[in-house]
C-alpha positions as CSV (number, residue, x, y, z in Angstrom):
1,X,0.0,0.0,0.0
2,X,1.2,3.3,0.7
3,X,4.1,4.8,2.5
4,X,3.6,7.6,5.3
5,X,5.1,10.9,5.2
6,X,5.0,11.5,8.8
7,X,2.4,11.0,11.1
8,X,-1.2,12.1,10.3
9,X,-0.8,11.6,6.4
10,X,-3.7,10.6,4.1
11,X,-2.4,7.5,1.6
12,X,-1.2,9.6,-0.5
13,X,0.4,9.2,-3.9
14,X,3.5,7.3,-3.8
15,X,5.8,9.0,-6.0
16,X,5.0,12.6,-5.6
17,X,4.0,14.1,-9.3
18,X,3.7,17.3,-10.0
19,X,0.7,17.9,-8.6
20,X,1.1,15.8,-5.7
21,X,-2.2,16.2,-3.2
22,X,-1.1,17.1,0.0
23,X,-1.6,14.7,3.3
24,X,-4.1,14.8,6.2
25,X,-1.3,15.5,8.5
26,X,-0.7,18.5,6.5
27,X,-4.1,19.4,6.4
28,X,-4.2,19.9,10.1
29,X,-1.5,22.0,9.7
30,X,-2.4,23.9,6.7
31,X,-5.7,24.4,9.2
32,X,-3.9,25.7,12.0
33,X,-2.5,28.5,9.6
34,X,-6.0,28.5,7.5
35,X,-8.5,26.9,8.8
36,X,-9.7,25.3,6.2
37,X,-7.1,22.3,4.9
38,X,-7.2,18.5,5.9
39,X,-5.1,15.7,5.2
40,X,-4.7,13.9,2.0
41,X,-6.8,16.8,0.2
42,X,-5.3,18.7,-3.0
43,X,-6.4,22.3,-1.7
44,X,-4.6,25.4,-3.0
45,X,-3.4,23.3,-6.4
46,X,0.0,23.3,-6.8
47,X,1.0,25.6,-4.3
48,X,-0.7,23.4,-1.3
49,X,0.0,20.2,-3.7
50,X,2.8,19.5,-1.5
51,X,1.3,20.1,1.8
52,X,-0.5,17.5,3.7
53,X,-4.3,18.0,4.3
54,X,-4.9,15.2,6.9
55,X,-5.1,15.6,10.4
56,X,-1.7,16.7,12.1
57,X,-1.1,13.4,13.2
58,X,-3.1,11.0,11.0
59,X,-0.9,9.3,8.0
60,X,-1.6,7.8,4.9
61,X,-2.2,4.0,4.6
62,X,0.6,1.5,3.7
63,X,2.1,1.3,0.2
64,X,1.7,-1.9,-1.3
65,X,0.0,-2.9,1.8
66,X,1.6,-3.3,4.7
67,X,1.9,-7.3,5.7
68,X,0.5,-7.9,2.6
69,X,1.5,-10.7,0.2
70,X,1.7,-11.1,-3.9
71,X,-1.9,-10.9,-5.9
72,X,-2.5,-13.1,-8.7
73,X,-2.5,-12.4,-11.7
74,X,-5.9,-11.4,-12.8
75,X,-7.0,-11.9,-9.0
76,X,-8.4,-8.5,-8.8
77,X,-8.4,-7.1,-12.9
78,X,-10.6,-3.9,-11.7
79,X,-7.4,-2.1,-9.8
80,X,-5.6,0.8,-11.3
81,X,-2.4,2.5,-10.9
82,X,-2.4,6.5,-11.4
83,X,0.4,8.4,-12.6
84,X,0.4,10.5,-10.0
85,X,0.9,7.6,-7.4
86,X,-2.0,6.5,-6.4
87,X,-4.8,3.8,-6.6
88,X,-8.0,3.3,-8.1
89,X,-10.9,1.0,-9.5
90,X,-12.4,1.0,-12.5
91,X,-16.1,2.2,-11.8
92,X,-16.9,1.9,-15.3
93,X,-14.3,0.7,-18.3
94,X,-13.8,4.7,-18.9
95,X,-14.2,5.8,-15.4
96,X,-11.8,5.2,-12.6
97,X,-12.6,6.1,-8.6
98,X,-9.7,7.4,-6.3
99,X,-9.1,9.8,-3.9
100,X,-10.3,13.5,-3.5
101,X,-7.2,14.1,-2.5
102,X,-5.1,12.3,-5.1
103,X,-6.4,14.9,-7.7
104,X,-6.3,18.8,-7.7
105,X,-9.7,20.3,-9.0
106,X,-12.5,19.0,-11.3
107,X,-11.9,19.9,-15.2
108,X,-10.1,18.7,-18.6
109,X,-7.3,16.3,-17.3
110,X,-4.6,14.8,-20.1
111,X,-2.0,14.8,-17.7
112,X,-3.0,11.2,-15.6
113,X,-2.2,7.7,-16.7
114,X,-4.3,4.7,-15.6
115,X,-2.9,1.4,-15.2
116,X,-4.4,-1.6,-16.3
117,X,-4.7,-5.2,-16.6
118,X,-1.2,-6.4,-15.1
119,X,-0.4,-7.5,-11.4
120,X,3.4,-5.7,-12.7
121,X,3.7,-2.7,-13.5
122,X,6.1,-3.3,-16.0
123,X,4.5,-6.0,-17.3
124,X,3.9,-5.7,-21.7
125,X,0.6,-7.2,-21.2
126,X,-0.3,-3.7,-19.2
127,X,-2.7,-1.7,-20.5
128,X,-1.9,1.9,-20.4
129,X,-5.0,5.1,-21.2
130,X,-4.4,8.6,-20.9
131,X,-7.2,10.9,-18.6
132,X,-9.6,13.7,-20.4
133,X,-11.4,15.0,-17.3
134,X,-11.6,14.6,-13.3
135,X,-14.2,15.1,-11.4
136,X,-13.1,16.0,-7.5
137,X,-16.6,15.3,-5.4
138,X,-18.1,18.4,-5.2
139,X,-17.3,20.8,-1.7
140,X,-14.1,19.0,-1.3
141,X,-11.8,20.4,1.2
142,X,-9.3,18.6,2.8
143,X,-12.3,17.2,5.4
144,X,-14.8,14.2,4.5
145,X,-15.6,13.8,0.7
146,X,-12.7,12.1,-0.4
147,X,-13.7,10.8,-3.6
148,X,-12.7,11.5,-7.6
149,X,-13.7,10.2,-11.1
150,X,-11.1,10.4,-13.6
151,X,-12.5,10.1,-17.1
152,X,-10.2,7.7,-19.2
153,X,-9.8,8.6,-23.2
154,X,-10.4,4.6,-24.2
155,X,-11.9,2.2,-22.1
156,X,-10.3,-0.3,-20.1
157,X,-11.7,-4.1,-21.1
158,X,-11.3,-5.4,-17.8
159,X,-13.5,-6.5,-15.0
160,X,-15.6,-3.0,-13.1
161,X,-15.6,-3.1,-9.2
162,X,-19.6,-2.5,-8.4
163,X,-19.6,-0.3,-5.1
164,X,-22.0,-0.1,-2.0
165,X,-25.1,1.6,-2.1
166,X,-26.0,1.1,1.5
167,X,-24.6,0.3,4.7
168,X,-24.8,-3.7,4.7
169,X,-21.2,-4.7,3.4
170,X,-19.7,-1.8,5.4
171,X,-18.6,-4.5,8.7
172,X,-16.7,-8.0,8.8
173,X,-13.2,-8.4,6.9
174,X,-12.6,-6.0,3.9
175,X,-9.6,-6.5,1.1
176,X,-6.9,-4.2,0.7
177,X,-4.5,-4.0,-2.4
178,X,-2.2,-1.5,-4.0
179,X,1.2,-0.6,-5.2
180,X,2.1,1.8,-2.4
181,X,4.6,1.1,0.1
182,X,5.2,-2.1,1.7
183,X,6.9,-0.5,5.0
184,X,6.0,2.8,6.3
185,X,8.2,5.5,4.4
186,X,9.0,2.6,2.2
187,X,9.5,2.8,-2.0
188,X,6.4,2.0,-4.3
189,X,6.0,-1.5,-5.7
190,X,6.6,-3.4,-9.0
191,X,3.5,-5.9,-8.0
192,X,0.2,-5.7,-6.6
193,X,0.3,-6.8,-3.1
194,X,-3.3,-7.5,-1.1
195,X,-4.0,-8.1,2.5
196,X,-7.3,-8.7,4.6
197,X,-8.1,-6.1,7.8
198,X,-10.9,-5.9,9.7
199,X,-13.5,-3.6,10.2
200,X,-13.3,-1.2,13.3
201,X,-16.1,0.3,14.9
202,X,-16.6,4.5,15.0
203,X,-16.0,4.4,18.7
204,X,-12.9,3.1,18.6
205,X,-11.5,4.6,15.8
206,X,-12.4,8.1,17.6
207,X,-10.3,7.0,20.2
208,X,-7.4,7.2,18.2
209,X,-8.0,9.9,15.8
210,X,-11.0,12.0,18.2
211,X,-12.0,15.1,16.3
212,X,-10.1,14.4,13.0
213,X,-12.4,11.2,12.2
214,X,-15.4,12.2,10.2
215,X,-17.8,9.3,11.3
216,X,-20.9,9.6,8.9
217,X,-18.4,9.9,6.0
218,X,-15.6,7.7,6.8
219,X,-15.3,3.7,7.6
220,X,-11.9,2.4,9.3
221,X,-10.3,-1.0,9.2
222,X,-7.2,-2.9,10.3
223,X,-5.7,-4.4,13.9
224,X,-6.1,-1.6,16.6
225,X,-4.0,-4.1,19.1
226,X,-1.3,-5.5,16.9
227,X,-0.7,-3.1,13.6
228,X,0.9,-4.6,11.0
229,X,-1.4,-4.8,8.5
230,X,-2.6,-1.8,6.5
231,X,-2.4,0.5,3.1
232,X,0.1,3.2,3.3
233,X,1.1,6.0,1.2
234,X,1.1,4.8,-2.6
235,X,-2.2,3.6,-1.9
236,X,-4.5,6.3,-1.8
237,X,-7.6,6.3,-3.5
238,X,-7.6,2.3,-4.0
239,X,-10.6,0.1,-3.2
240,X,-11.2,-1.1,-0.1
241,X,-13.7,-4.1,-0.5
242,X,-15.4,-7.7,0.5
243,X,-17.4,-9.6,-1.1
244,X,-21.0,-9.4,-1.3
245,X,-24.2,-12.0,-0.7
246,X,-23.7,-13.1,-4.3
247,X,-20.0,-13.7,-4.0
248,X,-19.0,-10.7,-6.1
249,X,-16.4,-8.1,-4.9
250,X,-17.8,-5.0,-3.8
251,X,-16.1,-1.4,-2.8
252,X,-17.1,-0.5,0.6
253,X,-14.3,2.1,0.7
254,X,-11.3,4.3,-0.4
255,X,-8.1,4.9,1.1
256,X,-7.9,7.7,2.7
257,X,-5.6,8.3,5.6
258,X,-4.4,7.1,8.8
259,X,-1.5,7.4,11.0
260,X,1.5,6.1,9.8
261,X,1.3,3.0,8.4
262,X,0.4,-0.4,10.2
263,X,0.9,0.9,13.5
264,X,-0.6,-0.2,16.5
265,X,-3.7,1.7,17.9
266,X,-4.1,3.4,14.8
267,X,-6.3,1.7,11.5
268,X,-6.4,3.1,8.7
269,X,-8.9,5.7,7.4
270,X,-11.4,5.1,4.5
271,X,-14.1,6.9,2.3
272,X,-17.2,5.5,3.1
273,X,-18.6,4.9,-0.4
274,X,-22.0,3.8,0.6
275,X,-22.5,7.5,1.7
276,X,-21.3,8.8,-1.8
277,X,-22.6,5.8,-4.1
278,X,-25.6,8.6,-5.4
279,X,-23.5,11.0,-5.5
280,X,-20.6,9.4,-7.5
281,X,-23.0,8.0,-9.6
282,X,-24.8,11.2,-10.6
283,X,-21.1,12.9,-11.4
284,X,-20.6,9.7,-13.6
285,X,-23.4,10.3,-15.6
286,X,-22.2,13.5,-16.6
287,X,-18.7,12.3,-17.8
């Protein structure tokens, strides 16, 4: 999964591109000075690019997931890998979700590459399609909302991820994969890796990130007593999902932040997606 950048930090984008969203951590920061920033959340463009819009002490999730292990090829054909250095699934095959934060503003976008079809990265068999638009979820700002659609120029003849539309999926043991770090303030990764974390109720996540948490908008998973397991930065706006009553996979969340990576007492934060499934399915419908 992803690697943190220092302690609160959303999952951000593993290698920082040029327009790099900023972390949770950051955010708290950027709202001590303004009020208005939180982590993992692409706020003033380029200039606050760079910061980190999570809370002060909340960090992204592990890079290639933390304790994770190898995925088959094929195993999961709906993630994707963004230029920018983060995650994603393929909503539609011309319509990818991530992270708010991973992006900087809604509008005509040729500047992200999506991913496809390959378990490696540098595999020949992986597809590669160019961006034409992104959509950041309306109101974004650094707090809550932490979801994008990135528009791809070709679609992507692989397998879609369906996501939640209510709250029933949203408890038991979840999936993780990405390409982020494997180690907190590790590199990015050449393969997939995937790992299995459970779900943590509101109350106890509170107790670890209090004020920062936004409860109705976020759903957090992984081991509160041991760590060790968890996305980190790399991995933001990947899938978080489970399957569902019919056996098919099904995205109850987004990586979002967390503290560090795989750290004890800290899980890791996600997007709720069954609060945005309208939502992101009414901006789809105008890409």
């Amino acid at each position: 999964m992803c690697a943190p950048d220092q302690d609160e930090q959303p999952r951000t984008p593993a290698s920082p591109p040029p327009s790099r969203p900023p972390t949770r951590k950051q955010a708290t920061l950027v709202k001590q000075l303004l009020r208005a920033v939180k982590r993992c959340s692409v706020i003033a463009a380029v200039a606050l690019a760079t910061l980190s819009l999570q809370p002060a002490n909340a960090s992204a999730a592990p890079a290639p997931v933390v304790g994770g292990t190898r995925a088959a090829q094929g195993e999961f054909p709906f993630m994707v890998r963004l230029s920018m250095g983060c995650g994603g699934a393929l909503y539609s095959q011309t319509i990818v979700l991530t992270a708010a934060h991973c992006v900087s503003g809604s509008g005509n976008n040729t500047s992200i590459t999506a991913t496809a079809g390959a378990v490696d990265l540098q595999s020949s068999s992986a597809v590669k399609v160019r961006s034409t638009k992104v959509l950041q979820a309306p109101g974004y700002n650094g707090v809550g909302k932490d979801w994008a659609l990135i528009k791809l120029a070709q679609p992507i003849n692989q397998p879609t991820l369906k996501i939640a539309s209510t709250t029933a999926y949203d408890s038991g043991t979840f999936t993780i994969a990405g390409w982020g770090a494997a180690t907190e303030g590790g590199g990015q990764q050449r393969y997939l890796l995937k790992a299995n974390v459970p779900f943590v109720s509101d109350a106890t996540c509170q107790q670890a990130y209090g004020s920062d948490l936004v409860p109705s908008q976020e759903i957090c998973a992984g081991y509160v007593s041991t760590g060790g397991v968890d996305t980190c930065q790399g991995d933001s706006g990947g899938p978080m999902f489970r399957k569902d009553n019919a056996g098919a996979w099904i995205q109850v969340g987004i990586v979002s932040w967390g503290e560090g990576c795989a750290r004890p007492g800290y899980p890791g934060v996600y997007t709720q997606v069954s609060t945005f499934a309208s939502a992101i399915a009414s901006a789809a419908s105008t890409l």
